[in-house]
N, C-alpha and C positions, 0 to 999 in steps of 0.2 A: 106400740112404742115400748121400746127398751128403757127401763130404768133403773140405771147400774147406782147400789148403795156408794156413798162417799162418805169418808174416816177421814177428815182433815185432823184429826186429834191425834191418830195413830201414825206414827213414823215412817214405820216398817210400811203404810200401804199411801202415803205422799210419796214416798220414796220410789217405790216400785212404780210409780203414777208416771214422776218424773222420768224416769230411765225412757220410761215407754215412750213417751213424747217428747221428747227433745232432741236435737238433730245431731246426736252424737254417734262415735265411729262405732260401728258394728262389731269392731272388735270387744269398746270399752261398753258398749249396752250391753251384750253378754256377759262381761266379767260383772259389772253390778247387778244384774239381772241373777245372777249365781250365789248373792251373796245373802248369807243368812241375817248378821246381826245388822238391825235398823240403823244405828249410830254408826257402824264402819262403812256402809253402802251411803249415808247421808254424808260422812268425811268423804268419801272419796266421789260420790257427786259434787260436791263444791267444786273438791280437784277440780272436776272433767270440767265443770261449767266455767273455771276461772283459763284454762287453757283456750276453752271454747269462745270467749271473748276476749281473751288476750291476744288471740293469733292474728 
């Protein structure tokens, strides 16, 4: 059995957690997927997830 470390404290690795699993466009998982700074990729996951339930 596989037992992948979890950083719920660290941003930069919820963040990139989020991207991964979440049923967003393939376009915008690669754009946040791409993105360095934890705080810009967590702003613009809100975005994606407030479009994503707003639709």
């Amino acid at each position: 059995m596989l037992l992948l470390q979890r950083h719920f404290n660290h941003a930069n690795w919820v963040s990139y957690r989020l991207a991964e699993i979440l049923p967003l466009d393939t376009v915008v998982k690669q754009h946040l997927l791409e993105m360095s700074s934890p705080i810009t990729h967590l702003t613009h996951l809100q975005s994606a997830l407030r479009n994503l339930f707003d639709a």
